[in-house]
TIBA-84180 format. One line per field, with one value per residue (C-alpha): residue number from 1; residue in three letters; chain; x, y, z. Coordinates in nm, 3 decimals, always signed. Layout:
// TIBA-84180
k <- [NUM / ...] $
r <- [ALA / ...] $
c <- [A / ...] $
px <- [X / ...] $
py <- [Y / ...] $
pz <- [Z / ...] $
END
This chain:
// TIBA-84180
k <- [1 / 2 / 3 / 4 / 5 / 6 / 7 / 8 / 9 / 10 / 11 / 12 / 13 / 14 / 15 / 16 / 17 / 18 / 19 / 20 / 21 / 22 / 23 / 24 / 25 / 26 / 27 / 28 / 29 / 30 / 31 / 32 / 33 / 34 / 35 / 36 / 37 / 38 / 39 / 40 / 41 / 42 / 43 / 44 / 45 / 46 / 47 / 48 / 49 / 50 / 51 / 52 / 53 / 54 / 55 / 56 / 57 / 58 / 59 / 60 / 61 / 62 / 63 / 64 / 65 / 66] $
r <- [UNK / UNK / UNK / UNK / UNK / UNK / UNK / UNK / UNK / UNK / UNK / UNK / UNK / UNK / UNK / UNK / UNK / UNK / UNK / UNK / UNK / UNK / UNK / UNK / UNK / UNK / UNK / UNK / UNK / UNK / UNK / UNK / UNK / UNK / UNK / UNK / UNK / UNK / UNK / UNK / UNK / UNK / UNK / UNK / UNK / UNK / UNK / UNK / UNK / UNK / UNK / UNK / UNK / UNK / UNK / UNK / UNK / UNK / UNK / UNK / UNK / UNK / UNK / UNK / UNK / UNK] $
c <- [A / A / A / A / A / A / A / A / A / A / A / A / A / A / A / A / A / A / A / A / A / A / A / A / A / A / A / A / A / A / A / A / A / A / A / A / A / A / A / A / A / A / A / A / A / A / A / A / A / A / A / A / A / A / A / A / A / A / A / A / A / A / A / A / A / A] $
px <- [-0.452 / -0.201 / -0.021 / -0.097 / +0.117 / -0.092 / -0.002 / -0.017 / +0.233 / +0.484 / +0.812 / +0.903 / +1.236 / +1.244 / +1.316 / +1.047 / +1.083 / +1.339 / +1.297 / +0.988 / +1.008 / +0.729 / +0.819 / +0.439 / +0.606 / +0.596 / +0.638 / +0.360 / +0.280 / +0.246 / +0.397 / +0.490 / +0.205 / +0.173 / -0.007 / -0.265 / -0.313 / +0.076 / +0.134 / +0.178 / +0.256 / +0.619 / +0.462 / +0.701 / +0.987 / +0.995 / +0.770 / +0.687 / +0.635 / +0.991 / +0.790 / +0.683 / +1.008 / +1.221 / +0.981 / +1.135 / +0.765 / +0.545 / +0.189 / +0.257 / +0.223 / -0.026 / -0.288 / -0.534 / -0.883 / -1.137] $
py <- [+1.635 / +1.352 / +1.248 / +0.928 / +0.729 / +0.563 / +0.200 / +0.225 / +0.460 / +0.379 / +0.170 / +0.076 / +0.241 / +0.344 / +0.669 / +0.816 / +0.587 / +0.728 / +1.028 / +1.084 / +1.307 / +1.133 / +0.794 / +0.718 / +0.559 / +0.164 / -0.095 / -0.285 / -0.579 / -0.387 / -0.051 / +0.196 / +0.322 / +0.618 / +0.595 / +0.917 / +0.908 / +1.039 / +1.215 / +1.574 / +1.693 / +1.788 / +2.091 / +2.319 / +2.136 / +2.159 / +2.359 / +2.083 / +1.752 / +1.507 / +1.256 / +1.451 / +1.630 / +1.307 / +1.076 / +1.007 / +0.952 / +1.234 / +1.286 / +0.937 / +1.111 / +1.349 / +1.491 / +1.291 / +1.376 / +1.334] $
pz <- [+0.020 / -0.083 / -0.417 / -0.604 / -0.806 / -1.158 / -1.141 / -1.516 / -1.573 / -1.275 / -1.371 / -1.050 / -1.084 / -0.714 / -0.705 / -0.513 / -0.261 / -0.042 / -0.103 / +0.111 / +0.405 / +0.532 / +0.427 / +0.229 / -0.050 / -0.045 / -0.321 / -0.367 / -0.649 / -0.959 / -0.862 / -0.641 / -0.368 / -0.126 / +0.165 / +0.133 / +0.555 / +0.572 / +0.253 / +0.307 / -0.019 / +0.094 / +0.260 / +0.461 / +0.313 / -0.031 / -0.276 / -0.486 / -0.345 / -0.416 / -0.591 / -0.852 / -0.862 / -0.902 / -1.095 / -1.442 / -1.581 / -1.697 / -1.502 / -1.335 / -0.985 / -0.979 / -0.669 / -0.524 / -0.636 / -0.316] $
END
């Protein structure tokens, strides 16, 4: 699975950005993305993924639904 970011609720603040491990988080027009083909979720480095963790907005990064 991956972690999405809602282009609704993102602020562009940045903060997720380099955080990454995996570097899957890329500015984009409107918002923040994150490439779901690299995304690992922060497994076997963290136990919740650093987005999530660092993102100032509420349920603005949440899990991809397949």
């Amino acid at each position: 699975m991956a972690m999405k970011i809602d282009p609704d609720e993102c602020i562009s603040c940045g903060a997720c950005e380099p955080e990454c491990p995996t570097n899957s988080i890329k500015p984009t027009l409107l918002a923040y993305a994150i490439d779901a083909a690299t995304c690992t979720e922060c497994a076997g480095e963290y136990k919740k993924p650093q987005c999530v963790t660092l993102c100032p907005i509420d349920d603005c990064i949440t899990l991809l639904s397949t």
